[in-house]
C-alpha positions in Angstrom: 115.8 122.3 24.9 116.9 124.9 27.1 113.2 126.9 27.0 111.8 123.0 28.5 114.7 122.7 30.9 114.9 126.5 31.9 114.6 125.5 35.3 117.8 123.5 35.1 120.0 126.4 34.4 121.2 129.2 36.4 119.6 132.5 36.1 120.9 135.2 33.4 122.4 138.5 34.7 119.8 140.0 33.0 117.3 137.9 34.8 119.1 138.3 38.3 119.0 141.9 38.0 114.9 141.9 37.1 114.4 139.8 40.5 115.9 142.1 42.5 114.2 144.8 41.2 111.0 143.7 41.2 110.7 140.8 44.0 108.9 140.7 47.4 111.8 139.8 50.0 111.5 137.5 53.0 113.5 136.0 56.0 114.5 132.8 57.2 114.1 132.2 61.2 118.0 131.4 60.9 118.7 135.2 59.4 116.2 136.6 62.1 117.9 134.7 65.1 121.5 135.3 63.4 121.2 138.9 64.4 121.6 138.3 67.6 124.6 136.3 66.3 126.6 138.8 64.4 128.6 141.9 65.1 126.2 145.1 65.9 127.9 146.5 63.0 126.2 144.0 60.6 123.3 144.1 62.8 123.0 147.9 62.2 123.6 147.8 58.5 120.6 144.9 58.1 118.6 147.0 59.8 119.9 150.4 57.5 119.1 148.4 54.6 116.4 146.9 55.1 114.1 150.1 56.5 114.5 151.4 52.9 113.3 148.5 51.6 110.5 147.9 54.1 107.7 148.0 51.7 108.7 144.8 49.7 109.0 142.8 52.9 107.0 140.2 54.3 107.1 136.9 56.8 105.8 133.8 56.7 103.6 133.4 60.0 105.5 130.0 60.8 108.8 131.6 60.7 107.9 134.4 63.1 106.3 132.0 65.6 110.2 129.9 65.1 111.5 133.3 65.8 109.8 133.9 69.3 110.1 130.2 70.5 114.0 130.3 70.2 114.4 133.9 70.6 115.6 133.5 74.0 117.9 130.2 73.9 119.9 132.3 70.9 120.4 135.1 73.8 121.6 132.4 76.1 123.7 130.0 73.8 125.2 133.2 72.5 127.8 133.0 76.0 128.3 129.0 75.3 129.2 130.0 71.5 132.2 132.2 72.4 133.3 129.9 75.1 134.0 127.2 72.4 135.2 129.4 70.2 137.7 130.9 72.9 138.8 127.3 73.6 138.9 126.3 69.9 141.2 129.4 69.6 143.5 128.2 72.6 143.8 125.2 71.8 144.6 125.9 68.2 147.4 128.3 69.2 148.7 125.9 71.6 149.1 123.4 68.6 150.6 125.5 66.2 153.4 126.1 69.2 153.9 122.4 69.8 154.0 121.3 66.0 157.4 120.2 65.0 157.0 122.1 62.0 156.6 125.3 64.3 160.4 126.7 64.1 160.4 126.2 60.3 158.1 128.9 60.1 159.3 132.6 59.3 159.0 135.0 61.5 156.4 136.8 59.6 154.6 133.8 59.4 154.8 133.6 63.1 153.7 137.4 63.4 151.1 136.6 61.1 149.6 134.0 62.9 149.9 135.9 66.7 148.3 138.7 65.4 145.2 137.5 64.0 144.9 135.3 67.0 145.1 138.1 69.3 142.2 140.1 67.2 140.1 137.4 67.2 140.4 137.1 71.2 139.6 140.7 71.3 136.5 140.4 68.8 135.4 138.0 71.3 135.9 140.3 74.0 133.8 142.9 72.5 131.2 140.4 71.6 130.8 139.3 75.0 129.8 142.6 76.0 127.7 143.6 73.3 125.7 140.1 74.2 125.2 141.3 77.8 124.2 144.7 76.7 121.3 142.3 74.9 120.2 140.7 77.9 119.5 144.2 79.5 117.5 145.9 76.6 117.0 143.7 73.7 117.4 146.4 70.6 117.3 143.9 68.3 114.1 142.8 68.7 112.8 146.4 68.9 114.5 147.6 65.7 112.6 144.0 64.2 109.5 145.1 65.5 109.9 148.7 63.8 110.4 147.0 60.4 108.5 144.2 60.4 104.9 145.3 61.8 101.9 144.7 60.1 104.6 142.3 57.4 103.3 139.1 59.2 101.2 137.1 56.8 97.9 135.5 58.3 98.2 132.2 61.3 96.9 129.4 59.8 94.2 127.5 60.8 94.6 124.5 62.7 92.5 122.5 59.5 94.9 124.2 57.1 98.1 122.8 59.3 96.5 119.1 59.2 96.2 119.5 55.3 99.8 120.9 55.0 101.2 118.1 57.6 99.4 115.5 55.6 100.7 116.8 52.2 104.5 117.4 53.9 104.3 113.8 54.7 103.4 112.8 50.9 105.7 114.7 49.8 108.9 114.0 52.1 108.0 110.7 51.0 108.7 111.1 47.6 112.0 113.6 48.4 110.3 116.8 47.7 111.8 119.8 48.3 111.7 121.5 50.8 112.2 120.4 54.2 112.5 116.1 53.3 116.1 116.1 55.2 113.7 117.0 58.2 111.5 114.1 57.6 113.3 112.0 61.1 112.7 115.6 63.6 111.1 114.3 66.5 110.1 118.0 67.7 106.9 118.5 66.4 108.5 121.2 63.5 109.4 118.2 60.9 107.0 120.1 58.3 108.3 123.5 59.3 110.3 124.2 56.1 107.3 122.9 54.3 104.4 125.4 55.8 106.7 128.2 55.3 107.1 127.2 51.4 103.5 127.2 50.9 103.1 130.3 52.6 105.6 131.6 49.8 103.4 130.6 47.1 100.4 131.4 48.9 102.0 135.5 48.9 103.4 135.1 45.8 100.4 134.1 43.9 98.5 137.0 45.9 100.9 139.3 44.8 102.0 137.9 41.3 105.7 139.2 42.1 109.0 137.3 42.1 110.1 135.9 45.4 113.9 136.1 47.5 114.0 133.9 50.0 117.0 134.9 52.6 118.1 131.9 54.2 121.3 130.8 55.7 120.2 127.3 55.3 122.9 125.0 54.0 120.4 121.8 53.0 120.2 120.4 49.9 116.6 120.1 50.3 116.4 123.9 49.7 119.4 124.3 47.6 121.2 123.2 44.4 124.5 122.1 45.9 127.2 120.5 43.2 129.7 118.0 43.9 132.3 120.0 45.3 130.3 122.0 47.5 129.2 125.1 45.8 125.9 126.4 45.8 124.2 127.5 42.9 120.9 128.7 44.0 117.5 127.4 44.7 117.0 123.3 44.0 115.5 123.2 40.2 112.2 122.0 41.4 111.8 124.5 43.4 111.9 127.0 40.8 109.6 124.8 38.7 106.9 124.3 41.3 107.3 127.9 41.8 107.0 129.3 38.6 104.3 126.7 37.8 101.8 127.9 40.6 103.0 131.6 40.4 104.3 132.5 36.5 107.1 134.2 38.8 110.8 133.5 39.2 112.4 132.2 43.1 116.2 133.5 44.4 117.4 131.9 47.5 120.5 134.5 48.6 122.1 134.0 52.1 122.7 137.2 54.6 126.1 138.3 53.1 124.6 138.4 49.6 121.2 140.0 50.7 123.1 143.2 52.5 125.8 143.5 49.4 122.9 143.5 46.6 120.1 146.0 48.7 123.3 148.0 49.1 124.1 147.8 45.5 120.4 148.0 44.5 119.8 151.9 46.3 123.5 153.1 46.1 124.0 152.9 49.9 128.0 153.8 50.2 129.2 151.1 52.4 132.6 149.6 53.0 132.2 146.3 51.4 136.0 145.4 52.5 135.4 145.7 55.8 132.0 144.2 55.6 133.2 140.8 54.0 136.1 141.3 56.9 133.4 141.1 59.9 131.5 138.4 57.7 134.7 136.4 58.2 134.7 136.6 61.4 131.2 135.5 62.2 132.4 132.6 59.9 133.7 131.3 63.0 130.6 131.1 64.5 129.2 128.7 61.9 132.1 126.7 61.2 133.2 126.4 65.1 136.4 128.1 64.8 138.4 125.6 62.3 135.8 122.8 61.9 137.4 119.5 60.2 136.2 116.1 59.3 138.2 113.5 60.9 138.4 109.8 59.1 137.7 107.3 61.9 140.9 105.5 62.8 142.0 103.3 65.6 145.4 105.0 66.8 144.6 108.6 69.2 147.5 109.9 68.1 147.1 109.9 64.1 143.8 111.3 65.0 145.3 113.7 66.8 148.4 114.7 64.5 145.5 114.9 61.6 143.5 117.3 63.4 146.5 119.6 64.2 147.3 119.6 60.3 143.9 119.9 59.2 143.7 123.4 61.3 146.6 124.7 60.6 146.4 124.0 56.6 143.6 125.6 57.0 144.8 128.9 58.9 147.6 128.9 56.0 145.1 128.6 53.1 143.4 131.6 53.9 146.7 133.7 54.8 147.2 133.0 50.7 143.9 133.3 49.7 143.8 137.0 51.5 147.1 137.5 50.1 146.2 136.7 46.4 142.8 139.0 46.9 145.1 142.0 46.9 145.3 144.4 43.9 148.9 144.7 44.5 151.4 142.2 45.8 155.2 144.1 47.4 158.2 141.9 47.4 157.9 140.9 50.9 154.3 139.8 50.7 155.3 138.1 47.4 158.2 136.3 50.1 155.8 135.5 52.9 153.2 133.8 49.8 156.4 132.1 48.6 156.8 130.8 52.2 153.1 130.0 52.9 152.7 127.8 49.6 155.6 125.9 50.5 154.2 125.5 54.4 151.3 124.2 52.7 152.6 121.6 50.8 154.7 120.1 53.5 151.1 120.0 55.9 149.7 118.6 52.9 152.2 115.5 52.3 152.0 114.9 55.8 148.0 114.6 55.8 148.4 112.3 52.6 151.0 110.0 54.8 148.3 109.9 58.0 145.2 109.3 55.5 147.8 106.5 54.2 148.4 105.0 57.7 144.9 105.1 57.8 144.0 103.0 54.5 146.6 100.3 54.8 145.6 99.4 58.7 
């Protein structure tokens, strides 16, 4: 059973470590355009990495071409980015002062909370700068060029695009992976995640070496995603379809992943605490700042009142959760958890009472 339904279960370590070893490594458009996104730290340590792993790199034409048609919009909607942010960031602050709960919170709590806001406004700062400094000379794109010339595969020919349109259409039809949740685009690009899949194979096959795909995509048309949320990997199909035109295996692995495992994989001494730190922080970026789901209700106010719970739940949960990470807990960190936890369950009986205003309308 498990030999016919490989494809169905997660990778072995044993099998994980052989990938990395041994695969040919390519990039998303999202992971190219997210370096202008992230810190120049990260930026710098991609870049690091990656140069010493140069020679197992290569890029699907289509996702180059992505790359230079939204190249400049990233550079411009980087300013937009932090604005929100900034005003997500006010306007979070200014609720945590109003709440009613405000006053029950310790003063550590209270410390807590003012201090991280005030880094964050100062990583935005810094940011802001670092994005102007772009606009001037565009290092980013130079240090990409460095890497990734002569790693371009082939442009395909305008009758090979017809066949692969055509065959993305069959295939969407049938939900496919990849690229089906595409299927209503109305750019012209609705087959874009498929072309760059068949230009996998296509290397692949060429090669006859494993493939890891680095992708910050979040769609379940690329990915196995569970019922709560996690990710697993690549969608099983995929990993059938690969292995049944190649003989090979197929990772998927998101940025964060990608620089702690070529780190791990040559011995490169970096800080991985302070690493997953600046990760955390372009977090923000993704999930606009404190990014909830609101049910739909008819009273402003409940909405309202939800909202401000939902975010700062949220800003409590991960006070514990970087708490809990630490090897070594003193008493008064062990009294500030004791007075998080118990902030958390009061936010979360009043979300159940809203959600229950909600349901019996």
């Amino acid at each position: 059973m498990q030999e016919k339904f490989k494809h169905w279960n997660k990778y072995s370590l044993e099998e994980v470590q052989e990938i990395w070893d041994n695969s040919l490594i390519t990039f998303d458009t999202n992971v190219l355009l997210g370096l202008y996104r992230i810190s120049p730290k990260l930026s710098d340590l991609f870049f690091e990495l990656t140069s010493k792993i140069k020679d197992r790199i290569f890029i699907p034409y289509h996702v180059a071409f992505e790359f230079h048609k939204n190249r400049f919009n990233v550079i411009v909607d980087n300013y937009s980015q932090l604005s929100k942010l900034k005003s997500e960031i006010d306007r979070f602050e200014t609720d945590v002062q109003k709440s009613k709960f405000y006053n029950y919170l310790s003063s550590n709590i209270k410390r807590l909370i003012d201090k991280d806001i005030k880094a964050k406004i100062e990583n935005i700062k810094h940011r802001e700068a670092y994005y102007k400094s772009l606009e001037a000379k565009d290092s980013i794109y130079e240090k990409l060029d460095q890497i990734l010339k002569d790693k371009i595969e082939e442009r395909p020919t305008e009758e090979k695009l017809l066949q692969l349109h055509k065959k993305g259409k069959d295939r969407y039809s049938k939900k496919i992976p990849p690229g089906f949740q595409d299927s209503e685009k109305e750019n012209g690009n609705k087959y874009g995640d498929f072309i760059i899949w068949n230009e996998i194979l296509e290397k692949a096959k060429k090669q006859n070496k494993n493939v890891i795909f680095v992708t910050n995509e979040k769609k379940e048309d690329w990915l196995w995603v569970l019922k709560d949320g996690k990710r697993i990997g690549p969608r099983p199909e995929l990993k059938e379809e690969f292995h049944n035109e190649t003989s090979k295996k197929f990772q998927i692995c998101n940025l964060e992943n990608y620089i702690f495992s070529i780190a791990k994989l040559i011995a490169s001494a970096i800080n991985f605490d302070s690493t997953k730190k600046e990760f955390k922080f372009e977090s923000l970026f993704e999930n606009n700042f404190l990014k909830v789901t609101l049910p739909k209700v008819e009273n402003n106010q409940q909405n309202n009142n939800l909202l401000q719970l939902q975010e700062e739940g949220g800003n409590i949960q991960k006070m514990i959760e970087d708490i809990v990470r630490k090897p070594e807990i003193d008493e008064n960190q062990k009294k500030l958890l004791e007075d998080l936890r118990f902030r958390k369950k009061v936010i979360d009986e009043q979300i159940t009472k809203l959600f229950s205003v909600k349901v019996n309308k």
